[in-house]
N, C-alpha and C positions, 0 to 999 in steps of 0.2 A: 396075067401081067398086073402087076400093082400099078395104085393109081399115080405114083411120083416118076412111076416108070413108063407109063404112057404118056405120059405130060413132058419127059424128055426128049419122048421121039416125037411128040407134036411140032408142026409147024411154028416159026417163031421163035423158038427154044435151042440155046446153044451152050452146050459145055463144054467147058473148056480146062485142060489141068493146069492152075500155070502156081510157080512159085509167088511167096508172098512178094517179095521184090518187084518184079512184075504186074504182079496184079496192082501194087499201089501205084507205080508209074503207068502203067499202059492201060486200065481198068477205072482211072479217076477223073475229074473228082468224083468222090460217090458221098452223100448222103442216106441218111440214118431219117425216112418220113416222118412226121412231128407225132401220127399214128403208133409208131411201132412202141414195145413195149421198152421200157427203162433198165440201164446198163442190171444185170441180175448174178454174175456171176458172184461165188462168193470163194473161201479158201479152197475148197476142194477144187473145183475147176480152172484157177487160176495155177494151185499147187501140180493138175495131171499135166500142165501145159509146162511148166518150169521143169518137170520132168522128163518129157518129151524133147525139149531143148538140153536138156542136161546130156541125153543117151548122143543125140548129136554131134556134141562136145568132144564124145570118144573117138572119133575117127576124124579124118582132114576133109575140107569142104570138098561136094559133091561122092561122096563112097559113098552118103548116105542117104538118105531121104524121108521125110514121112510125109504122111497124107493126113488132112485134118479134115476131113468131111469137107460135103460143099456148103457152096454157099450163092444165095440167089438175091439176081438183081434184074430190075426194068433198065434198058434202056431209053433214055428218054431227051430228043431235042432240047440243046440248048444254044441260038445263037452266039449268045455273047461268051459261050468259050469258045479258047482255040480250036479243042478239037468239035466244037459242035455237039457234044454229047455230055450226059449228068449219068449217074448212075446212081439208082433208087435203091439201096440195100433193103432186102424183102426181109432174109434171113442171113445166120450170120455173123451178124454186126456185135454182139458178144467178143467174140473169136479176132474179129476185124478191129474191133478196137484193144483187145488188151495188145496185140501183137504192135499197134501204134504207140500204146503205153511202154510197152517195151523198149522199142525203138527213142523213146525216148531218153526214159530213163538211162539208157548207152551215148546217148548224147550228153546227158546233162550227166553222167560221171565222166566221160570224157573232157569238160569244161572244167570241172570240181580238177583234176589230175591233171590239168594242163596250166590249173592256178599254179598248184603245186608246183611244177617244175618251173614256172617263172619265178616264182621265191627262191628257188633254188638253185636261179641262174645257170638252165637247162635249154637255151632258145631251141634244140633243133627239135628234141621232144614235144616243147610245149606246142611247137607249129605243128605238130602231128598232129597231137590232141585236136587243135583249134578247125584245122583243115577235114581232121575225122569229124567231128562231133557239125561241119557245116557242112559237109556232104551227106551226113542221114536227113539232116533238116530236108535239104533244099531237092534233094529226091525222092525221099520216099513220107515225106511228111508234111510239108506247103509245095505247092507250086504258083510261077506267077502268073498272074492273068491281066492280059491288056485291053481293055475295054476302047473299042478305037474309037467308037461314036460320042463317049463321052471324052476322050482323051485323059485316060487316068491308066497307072499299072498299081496294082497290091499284090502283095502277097495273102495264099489262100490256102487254108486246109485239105488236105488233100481226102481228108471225115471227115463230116459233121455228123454228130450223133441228133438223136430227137430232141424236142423243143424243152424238156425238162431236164435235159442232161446237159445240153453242148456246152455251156458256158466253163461246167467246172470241169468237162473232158481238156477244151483247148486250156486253158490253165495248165493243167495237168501236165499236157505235150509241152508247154514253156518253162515247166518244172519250177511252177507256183503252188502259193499253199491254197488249197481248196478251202472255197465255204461249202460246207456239207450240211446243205437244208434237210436234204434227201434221204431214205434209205439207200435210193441209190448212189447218190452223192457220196456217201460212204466208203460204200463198195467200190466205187474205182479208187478211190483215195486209196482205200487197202490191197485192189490190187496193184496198184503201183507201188507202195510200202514194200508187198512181198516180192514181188521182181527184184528191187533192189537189193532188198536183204536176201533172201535166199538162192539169187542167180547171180547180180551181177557186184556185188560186194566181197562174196568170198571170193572170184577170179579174180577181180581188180582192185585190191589193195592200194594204199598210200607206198609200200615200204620199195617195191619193183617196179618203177615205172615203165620202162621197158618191156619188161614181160606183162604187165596191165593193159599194158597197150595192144601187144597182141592176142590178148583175152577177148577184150574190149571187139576188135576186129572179127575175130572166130564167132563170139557170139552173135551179132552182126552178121555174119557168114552164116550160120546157123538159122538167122531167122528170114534171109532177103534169098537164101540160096537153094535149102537143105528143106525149107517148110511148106510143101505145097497144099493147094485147095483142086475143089472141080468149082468154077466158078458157073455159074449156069444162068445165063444169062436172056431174056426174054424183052419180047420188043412190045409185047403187048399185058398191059395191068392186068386181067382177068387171069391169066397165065401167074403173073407173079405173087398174088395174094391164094392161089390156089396150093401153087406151090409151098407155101409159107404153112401152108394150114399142114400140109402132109410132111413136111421135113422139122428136125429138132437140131435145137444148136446141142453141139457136145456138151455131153453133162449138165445140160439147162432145159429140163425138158419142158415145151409149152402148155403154159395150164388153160383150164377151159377159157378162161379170162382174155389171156392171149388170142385165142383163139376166135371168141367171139369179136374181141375188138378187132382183128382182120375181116370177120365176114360183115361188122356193120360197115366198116371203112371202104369196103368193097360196094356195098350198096348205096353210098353215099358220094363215089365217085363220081358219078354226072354232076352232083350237087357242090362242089368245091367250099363255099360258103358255109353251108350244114356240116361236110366232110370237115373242114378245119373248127367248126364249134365242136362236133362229138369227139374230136383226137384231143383237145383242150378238157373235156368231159372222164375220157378214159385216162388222161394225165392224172387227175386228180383222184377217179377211183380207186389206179396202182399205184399210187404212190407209194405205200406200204409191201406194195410185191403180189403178185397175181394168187397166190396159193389163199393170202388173207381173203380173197376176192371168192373164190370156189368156195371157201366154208360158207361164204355167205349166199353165194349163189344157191347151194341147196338148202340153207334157209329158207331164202326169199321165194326160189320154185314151187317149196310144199307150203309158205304162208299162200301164196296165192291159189295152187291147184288145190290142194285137202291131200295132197298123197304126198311121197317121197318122191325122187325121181330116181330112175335105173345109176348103179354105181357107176357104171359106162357110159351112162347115156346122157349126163348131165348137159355136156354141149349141144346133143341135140335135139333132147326135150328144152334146154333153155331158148335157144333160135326157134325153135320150134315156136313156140309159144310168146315171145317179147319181137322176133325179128326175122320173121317168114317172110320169105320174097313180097307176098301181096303188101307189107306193110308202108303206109304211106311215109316218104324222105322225114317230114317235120314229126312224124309218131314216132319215126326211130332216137330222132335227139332228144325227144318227150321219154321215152322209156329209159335211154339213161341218164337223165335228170332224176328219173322217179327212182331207180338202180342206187346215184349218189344220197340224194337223201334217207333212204333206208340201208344204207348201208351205214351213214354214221348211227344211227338206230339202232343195227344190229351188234353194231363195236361195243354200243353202251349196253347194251342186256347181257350181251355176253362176258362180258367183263361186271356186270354186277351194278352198273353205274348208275343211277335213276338216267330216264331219259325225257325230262321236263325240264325246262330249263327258263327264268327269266319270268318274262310274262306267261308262259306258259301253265307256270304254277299258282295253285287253286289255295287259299287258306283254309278250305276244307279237310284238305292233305296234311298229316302232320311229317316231323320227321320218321317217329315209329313204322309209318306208312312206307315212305321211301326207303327206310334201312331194310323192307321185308325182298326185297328184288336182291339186295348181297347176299341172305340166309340162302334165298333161291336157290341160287349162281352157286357161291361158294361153299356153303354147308353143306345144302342136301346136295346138289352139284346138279340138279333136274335140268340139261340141254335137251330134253324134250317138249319141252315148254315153249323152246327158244322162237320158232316159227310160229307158233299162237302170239306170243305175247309181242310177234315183230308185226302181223297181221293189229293186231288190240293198237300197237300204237297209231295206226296209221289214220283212227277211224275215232280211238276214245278220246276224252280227256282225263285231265289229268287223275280224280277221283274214280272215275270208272279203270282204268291202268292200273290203279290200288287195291281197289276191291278186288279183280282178276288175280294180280299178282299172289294176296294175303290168300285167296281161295285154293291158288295152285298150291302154294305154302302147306298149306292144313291138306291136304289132298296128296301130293306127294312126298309127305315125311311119312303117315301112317298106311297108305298103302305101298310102296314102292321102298323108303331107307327101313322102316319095321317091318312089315310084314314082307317083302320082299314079292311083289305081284310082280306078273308078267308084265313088261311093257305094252306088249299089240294092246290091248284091249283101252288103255289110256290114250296111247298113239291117235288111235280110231276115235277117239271121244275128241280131241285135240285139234285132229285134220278137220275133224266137221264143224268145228267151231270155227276156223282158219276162215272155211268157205262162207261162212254163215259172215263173217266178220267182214271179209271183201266184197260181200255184196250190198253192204250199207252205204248209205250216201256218206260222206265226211260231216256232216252237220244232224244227223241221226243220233238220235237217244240210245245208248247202248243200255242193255241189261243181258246177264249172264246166265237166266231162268234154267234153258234147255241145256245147256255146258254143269248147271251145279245137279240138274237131274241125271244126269250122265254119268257124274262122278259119283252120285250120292248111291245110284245103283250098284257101280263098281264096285266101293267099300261095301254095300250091304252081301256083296257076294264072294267077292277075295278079301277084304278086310275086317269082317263086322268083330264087333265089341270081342268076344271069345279069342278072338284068332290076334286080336291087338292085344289082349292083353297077355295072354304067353307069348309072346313074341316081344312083347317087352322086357319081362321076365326073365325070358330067357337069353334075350341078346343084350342086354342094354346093361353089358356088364365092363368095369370102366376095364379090367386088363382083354378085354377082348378084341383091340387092336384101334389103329386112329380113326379108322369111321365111326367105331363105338361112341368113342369118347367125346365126337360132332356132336353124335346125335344126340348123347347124355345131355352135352351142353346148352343144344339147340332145345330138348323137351320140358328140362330144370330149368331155363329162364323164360320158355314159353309158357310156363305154368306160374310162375311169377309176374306174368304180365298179364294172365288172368285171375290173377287169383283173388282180387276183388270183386269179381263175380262170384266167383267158386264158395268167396264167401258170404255173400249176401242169397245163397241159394241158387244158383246155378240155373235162374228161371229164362227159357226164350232162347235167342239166339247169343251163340258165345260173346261177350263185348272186351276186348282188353283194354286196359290203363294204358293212354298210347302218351304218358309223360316222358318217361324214361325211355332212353335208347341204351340198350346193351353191348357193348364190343367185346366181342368173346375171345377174341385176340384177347382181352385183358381179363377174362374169366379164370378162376382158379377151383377147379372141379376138391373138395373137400370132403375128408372121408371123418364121419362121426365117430367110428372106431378107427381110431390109425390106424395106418400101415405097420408103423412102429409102434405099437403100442409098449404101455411097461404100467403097470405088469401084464403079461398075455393073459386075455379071455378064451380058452378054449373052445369055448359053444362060438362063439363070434370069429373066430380065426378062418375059417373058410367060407364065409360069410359078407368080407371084407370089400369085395366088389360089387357089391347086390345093388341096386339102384337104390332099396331103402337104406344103406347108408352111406349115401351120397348126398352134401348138397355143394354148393360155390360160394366162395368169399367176391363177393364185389372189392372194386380195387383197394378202395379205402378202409377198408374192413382190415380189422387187426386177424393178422395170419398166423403170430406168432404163438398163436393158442394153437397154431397143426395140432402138436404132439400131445397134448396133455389129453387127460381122461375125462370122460364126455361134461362130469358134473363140473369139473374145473374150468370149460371151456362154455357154459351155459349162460355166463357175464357177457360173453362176447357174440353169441348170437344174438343175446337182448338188446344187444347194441349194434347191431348187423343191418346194415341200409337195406339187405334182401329179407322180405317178409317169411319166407320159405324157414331162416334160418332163426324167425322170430317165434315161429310157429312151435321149435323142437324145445319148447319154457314146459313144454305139453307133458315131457316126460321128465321126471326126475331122474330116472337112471337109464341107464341104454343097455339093454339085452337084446337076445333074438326075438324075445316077443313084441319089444319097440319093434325091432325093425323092421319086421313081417307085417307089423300093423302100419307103419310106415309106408310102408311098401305098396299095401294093398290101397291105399287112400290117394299116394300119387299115380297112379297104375287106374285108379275110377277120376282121381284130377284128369288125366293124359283122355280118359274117353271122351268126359265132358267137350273139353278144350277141341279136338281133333275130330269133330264132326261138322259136317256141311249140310 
């Protein structure tokens, strides 16, 4: 017996099949908790639902029916309604609410088409329109409530979604224009867009009002008649947030995010006060969408443990570990507070972004420094870094963040984009640094001693000097596809930002010129023998992609010397803002034996530079 299937035959627990109709009258009001996770559907799931309603459409109400999965609620005391009861949407509420958006939108074009035929001095239609479009409202969409002890009636939503959505859902149901702060904000915006266009636009036209109007109805008929649920309903919380954990809304399946935020919400139930600070906590973590949340959770799992965590098991090595039963109410709101601030952390490394910001930053740090975290990111593309350098931020400052960063830099281009080494064995170096990094105090002196021994072994045994440099040689050719051409770019202007070392002798530890910031978006890879050359070098023609003759125009640099032949174009690299291309005054003519000499000198530059 599965566990969603024992939990329906527990005590407490009642299903029930009933159409949507139904359920919004005889099932309400129901509530969307401030907890649960933000409207998520997107075109696909909004689109199988427009379909499902379309197949409807083909036959006359009741021939037909579907079934749209269940959908689970607490019931829960309320006196001050009439009926005495609130209904807590557990799961669902997806499903629950676009069929509301629906329902509407057949309201507000039945108002739009009842304008119509009052312009067009149509009263008997127009009061159809008018009388339709106030009987979806007023039953399956508000209902009113009379509060006798204060002596007041309103009208009431018959949903309310969670505390980050409601505002611009009821908008929505009154068929106003949305401010969309949200991703999700979005998302219903557009699934109300496509309901209208794709369902209820093409049936109900301006041009047949008549026949609009019985669109309008069918569909209508289609959704309050034709649409059923199992509603499943429980009397008791533990029951409902369990439920939640084992059932998925159609085509929205819940990520560990979701997941977790129902099991802290669950332990935080006795605690009402804590309970509504960590639903306000979890608002802000997804606000972007739960999936963003999981990349970062297996981040942040292996920043803390040193390992990975199982591809299955993320949810519960994560609870495991941040939110196990024994865990004290205020350590739970405490860990995700620590969750939110390293999550915007991991937005910024992952995306390339320095993550110092304000006071934060050191004037010891230049920009040079901060542009090396985007070559990271975006050039070499090293997401194995990602959990170290999420770990580094928590504990370094800003200088110590730098140095890490520029060390993984030099570490991950020439063993891992050149020479092509195996991951595990860096992994292994990386996780231990994680562990090593989490267990320092936040105001501890960092140094990177045991992490650059680690790596420096690695390279003496997958990467040493021999094995870099054929492998540069032999990959580091520009038609050898778009990584090539990264890494050309990335090794040609990394050797020009040492190359003031390189020339004063290459004594100590590597030091670059950290004046210059490079944007290689604006790098223009330059071939010494064109491509087009005229007249053609034979010896040089298959030669042409060779790292020696390759260098890059800086922006400013006159380009318009491409084509010409090498000696005609030797004004222009004396004139070349890039040193590299000041350096080629060296040769008066350009053969194969330049270029092999060429070759061989950036190739003993690139050992220089790329050692730790």
């Amino acid at each position: 017996m599965t566990e969603s299937t024992s939990m329906l035959n527990a005590a407490g627990v009642r299903p029930t099949s009933l159409p949507i109709g139904k359920l919004l009258t005889n099932r309400s009001p129901a509530r969307v908790p401030r907890y649960q996770r933000s409207y998520a559907w997107e075109d696909e799931q909004v689109s199988d639902l427009i379909e499902d309603i379309k197949l409807l459409l083909t036959v006359a109400t009741g021939e037909r029916g579907h079934f749209y999965g269940g959908m689970v609620a607490i019931e829960i005391g309320d006196a001050t309604e009439a009926g005495g009861t609130v209904y807590e949407v557990v799961d669902g509420q997806q499903r629950l609410a676009t069929f509301c958006l629906l329902l509407a939108q057949i309201a507000v074009r039945a108002d739009e088409l009842g304008a119509i035929a009052e312009s067009q001095a149509m009263p008997e239609i127009r009061n159809k329109f008018t009388i339709f479009a106030k009987s979806i409202r007023k039953e399956f969409l508000y209902y009113e409530r009379y509060d006798v002890t204060e002596g007041s009636e309103s009208e009431q939503p018959r949903l309310r979604l969670s505390r980050a959505d409601d505002e611009v859902f009821q908008g929505l149901l009154r068929g106003e224009a949305a401010s969309t702060l949200r991703a999700s904000h979005k998302l219903l915006e557009h699934a109300a867009h496509l309901l209208r266009k794709e369902l209820i636009l093409e049936r109900a036209p301006d041009a047949d009002l008549y026949a609009s109007f019985d669109s309008l109805v069918r569909i209508r008929d289609a959704v309050i008649r034709d649409s059923f649920v199992i509603h499943i309903v429980s009397e008791e919380r533990a029951n409902g947030y369990r439920l939640f954990a084992v059932l998925n809304d159609r085509g929205a399946r819940l990520t560990v995010a979701d997941l977790l935020r129902s099991h802290t919400l669950e332990m935080l139930d006795s605690v009402p006060d804590l309970c509504r600070k960590a639903a306000e906590l979890w608002d802000d973590l997804l606000a972007d969408g739960g999936d963003d949340v999981d990349d970062f959770l297996k981040a942040y799992y292996t920043s803390l443990v040193g390992r990975r965590p199982s591809r299955d098991d993320l949810f519960d090595d994560t609870k495991k570990l941040l939110f196990s039963p024994g865990v004290a109410s205020e350590m739970v709101v405490q860990g995700l507070k620590d969750m939110g601030r390293e999550l915007g952390s991991f937005k910024s490394i992952s995306k390339g972004v320095w993550p110092y910001v304000g006071e934060q930053q050191m004037s010891a740090v230049t920009e040079w420094d901060r542009a090396r975290l985007g070559r990271l990111v975006s050039v070499l593309r090293h997401e194995l870094s990602t959990p170290m350098l999420l770990a580094a931020r928590a504990v370094c400052d800003e200088a110590e963040f730098a140095e890490l960063v520029h060390l993984v830099e030099i570490f991950a281009f020439r063993y891992k984009n050149v020479c092509g080494a195996h991951a595990g064995p860096a992994s292994g170096s990386y996780y231990a640094e994680c562990k090593r990094l989490r267990a320092l105090s936040s105001d501890a002196k960092v140094n990177f001693t045991k992490l650059r021994e680690s790596l420096r072994g690695l390279l003496a045994l997958r990467a040493p000097d021999l094995v870099f440099e054929t492998s540069i040689a032999n990959q580091l050719h520009y038609d050898a596809g778009n990584a090539a051409k990264a890494n050309i770019r990335h090794l040609l202007t990394m050797l020009e930002d040492y190359r003031s070392w390189v020339k004063l002798g290459a004594n100590g530890v590597p030091r670059p010129a950290r004046i210059t910031v490079t944007d290689l978006k604006l790098v223009t890879i330059e071939h010494l023998y064109p491509q087009s050359s005229s007249p053609r070098d034979p010896a040089l023609e298959s030669h042409v992609n060779r790292l020696g003759n390759l260098s890059y125009w800086e922006p400013s640099d006159n380009r318009e010397a491409g084509n010409l032949p090498f000696v005609d174009k030797l004004p222009a690299y004396r004139a070349s803002k890039v040193g590299l291309n000041n350096d080629l005054s060296e040769w008066g003519a350009w053969d194969l034996t330049a270029l092999e000499e060429r070759e061989e000198r950036l190739i003993k530059q690139a050992c220089q530079v790329f050692t730790i």
